[in-house]
C-alpha positions, -999 to 999 in steps of 0.1 A, spaced: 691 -25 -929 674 -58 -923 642 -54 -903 637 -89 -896 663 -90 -876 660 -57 -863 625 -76 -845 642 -100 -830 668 -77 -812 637 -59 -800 639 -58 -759 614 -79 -740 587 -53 -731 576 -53 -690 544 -74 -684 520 -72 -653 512 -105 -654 527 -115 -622 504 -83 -606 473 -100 -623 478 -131 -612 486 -119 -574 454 -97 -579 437 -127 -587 450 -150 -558 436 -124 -534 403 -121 -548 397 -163 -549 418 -162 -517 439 -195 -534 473 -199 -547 469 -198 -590 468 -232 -605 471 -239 -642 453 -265 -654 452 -280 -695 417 -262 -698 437 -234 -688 463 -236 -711 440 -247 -739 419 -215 -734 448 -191 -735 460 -212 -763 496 -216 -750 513 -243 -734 530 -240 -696 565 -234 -708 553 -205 -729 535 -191 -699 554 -191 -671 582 -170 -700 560 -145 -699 549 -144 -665 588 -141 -658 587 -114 -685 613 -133 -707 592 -130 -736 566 -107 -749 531 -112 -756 511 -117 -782 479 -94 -792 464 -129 -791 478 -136 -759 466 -108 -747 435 -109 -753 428 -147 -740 445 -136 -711 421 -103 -699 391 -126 -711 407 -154 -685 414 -126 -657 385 -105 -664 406 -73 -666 412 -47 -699 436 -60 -724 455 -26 -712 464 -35 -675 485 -60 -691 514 -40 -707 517 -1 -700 522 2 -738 487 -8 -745 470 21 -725 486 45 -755 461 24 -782 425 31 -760 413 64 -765 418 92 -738 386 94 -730 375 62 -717 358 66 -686 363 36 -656 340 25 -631 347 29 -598 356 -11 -594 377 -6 -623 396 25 -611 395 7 -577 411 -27 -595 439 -4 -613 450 12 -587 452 -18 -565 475 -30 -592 500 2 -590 490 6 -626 478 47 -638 452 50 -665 475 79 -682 
């Protein structure tokens, strides 16, 4: 068995990027630009992005990250999967609970 290439057969796991971004829009009220500070602060370049907006590749815990700092959201309300690594018992704030379900996302 050769794990190596066992991770690259992996399937692409579903993103809500294109949620957070829409999310976004609404509360700016603009269309989403990406500029090259942009880019430089989510340390990826515009290719790269738009793949996983598309969900044609998976993110990085890196990736991740940068991207909830640039959003302002959890790391979480970017992949499903992630809500399993938070602990059950993390309580939200009403804007956060508000923000979530707005997004069509469930905290269990």
């Amino acid at each position: 068995m050769n794990h190596k290439s066992d991770i690259y057969n992996m399937d692409t796991l579903k993103n809500n990027l294109e949620k957070i971004i829409s999310e976004h829009e609404r509360q700016v009220q603009r269309p989403f630009k990406c500029s090259h500070d942009f880019y430089r602060f989510i340390g990826i370049g515009k290719r790269r992005f738009w793949q996983l907006v598309r969900n044609e590749k998976n993110l990085t815990i890196l990736e991740m990250k940068r991207l909830a700092d640039y959003f302002n959201v959890h790391i979480w309300e970017l992949h499903d999967f992630t809500k399993k690594l938070l602990p059950k018992n993390k309580e939200l704030s009403e804007e956060e609970a508000n923000y979530i379900e707005r997004l069509g996302l469930s905290k269990s």
